[in-house]
C-alpha positions as CSV (number, residue, x, y, z in Angstrom):
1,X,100.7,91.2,115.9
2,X,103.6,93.1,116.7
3,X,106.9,91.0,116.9
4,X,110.5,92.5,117.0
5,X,112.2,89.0,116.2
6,X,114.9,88.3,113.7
7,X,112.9,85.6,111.9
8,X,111.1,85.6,108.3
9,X,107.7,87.1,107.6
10,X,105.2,87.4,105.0
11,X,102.9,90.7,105.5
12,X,100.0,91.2,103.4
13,X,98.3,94.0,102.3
14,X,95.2,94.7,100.4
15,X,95.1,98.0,98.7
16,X,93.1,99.6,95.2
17,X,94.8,97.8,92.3
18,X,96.0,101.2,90.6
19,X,98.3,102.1,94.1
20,X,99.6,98.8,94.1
21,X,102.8,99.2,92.3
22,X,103.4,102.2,93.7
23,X,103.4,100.7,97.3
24,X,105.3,97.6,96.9
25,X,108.3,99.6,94.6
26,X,108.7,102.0,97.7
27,X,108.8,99.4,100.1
28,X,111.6,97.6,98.4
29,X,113.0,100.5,97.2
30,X,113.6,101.8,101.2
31,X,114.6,98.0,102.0
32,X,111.8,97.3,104.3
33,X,111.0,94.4,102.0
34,X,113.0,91.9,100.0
35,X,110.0,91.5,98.0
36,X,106.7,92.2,97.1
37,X,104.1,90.2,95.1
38,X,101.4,92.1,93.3
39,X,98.4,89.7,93.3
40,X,95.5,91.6,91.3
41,X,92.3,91.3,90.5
42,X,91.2,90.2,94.0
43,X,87.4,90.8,95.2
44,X,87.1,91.6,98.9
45,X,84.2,91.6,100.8
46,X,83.9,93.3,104.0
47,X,81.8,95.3,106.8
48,X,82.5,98.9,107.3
49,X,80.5,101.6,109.1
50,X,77.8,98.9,109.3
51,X,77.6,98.5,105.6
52,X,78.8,95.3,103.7
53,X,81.0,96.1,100.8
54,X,82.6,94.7,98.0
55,X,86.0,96.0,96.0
56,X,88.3,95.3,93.5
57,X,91.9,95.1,95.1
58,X,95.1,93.6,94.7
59,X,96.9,92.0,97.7
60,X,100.5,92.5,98.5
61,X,102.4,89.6,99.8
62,X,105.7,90.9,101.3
63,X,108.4,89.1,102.6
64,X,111.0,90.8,105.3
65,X,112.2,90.1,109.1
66,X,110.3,90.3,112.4
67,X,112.7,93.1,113.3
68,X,111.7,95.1,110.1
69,X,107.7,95.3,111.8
70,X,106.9,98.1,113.1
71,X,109.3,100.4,110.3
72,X,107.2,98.3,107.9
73,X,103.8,98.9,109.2
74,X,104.2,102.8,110.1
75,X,105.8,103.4,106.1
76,X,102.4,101.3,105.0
77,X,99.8,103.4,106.9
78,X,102.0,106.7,105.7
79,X,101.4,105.6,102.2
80,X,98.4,103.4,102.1
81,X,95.3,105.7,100.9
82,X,92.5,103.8,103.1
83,X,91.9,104.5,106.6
84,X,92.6,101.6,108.1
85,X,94.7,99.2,105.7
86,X,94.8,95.5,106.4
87,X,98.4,95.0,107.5
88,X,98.7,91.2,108.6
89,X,102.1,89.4,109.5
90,X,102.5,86.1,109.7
91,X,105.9,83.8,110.6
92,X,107.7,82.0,108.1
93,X,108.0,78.6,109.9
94,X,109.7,76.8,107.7
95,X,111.5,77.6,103.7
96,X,114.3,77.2,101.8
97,X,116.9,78.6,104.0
98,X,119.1,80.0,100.8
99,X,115.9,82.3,99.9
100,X,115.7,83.1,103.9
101,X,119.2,84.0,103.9
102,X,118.3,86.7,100.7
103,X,115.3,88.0,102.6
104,X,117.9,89.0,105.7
105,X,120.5,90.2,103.8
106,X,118.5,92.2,101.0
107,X,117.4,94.4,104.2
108,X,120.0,94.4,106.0
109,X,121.6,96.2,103.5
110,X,119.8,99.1,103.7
């Protein structure tokens, strides 16, 4: 999903559990997030290379602005250590508008 809109988005990420913090600290830290929660000890099953697998990850669950996409998912695949990291984005339909208004201005500041 690419979108270049001004509204709210929640990306997630899966990624190894021991790269996690490392990820979501430079994404904040370069304002392409507001925020990033660290949800560990996930199990993901999946198919790759005609094999099904199973890992221990933690998800990411970031929260920024349509516009921020694309700078967003370029950093994450510079950074990320898989080949091809989930990256999924999905709009914000509806929130507290205060914590919207924080999201937008905690990257616009950057």
């Amino acid at each position: 999903m690419r979108t270049s809109s001004p509204e709210a988005i929640v990306v997630m990420v899966s990624c190894p559990g021991d790269r996690a913090e490392a990820i979501a600290s430079a994404l904040v830290d370069e304002s392409l997030c507001a925020c990033v929660n660290i949800v560990g000890n996930m199990r993901s099953v999946y198919r790759w290379e005609g094999k099904v697998l199973a890992e221990e990850e933690s998800l990411l669950v970031m929260k920024t602005m349509g516009k921020m996409y694309d700078k967003l998912e370029a950093r994450i695949k510079e950074i990320h250590p898989y080949e091809l990291p989930e990256i999924i984005a999905l709009k914000i339909e509806n929130g507290s508008q205060s914590y919207l208004n924080w999201i937008n201005d905690s990257i616009s500041k950057a």
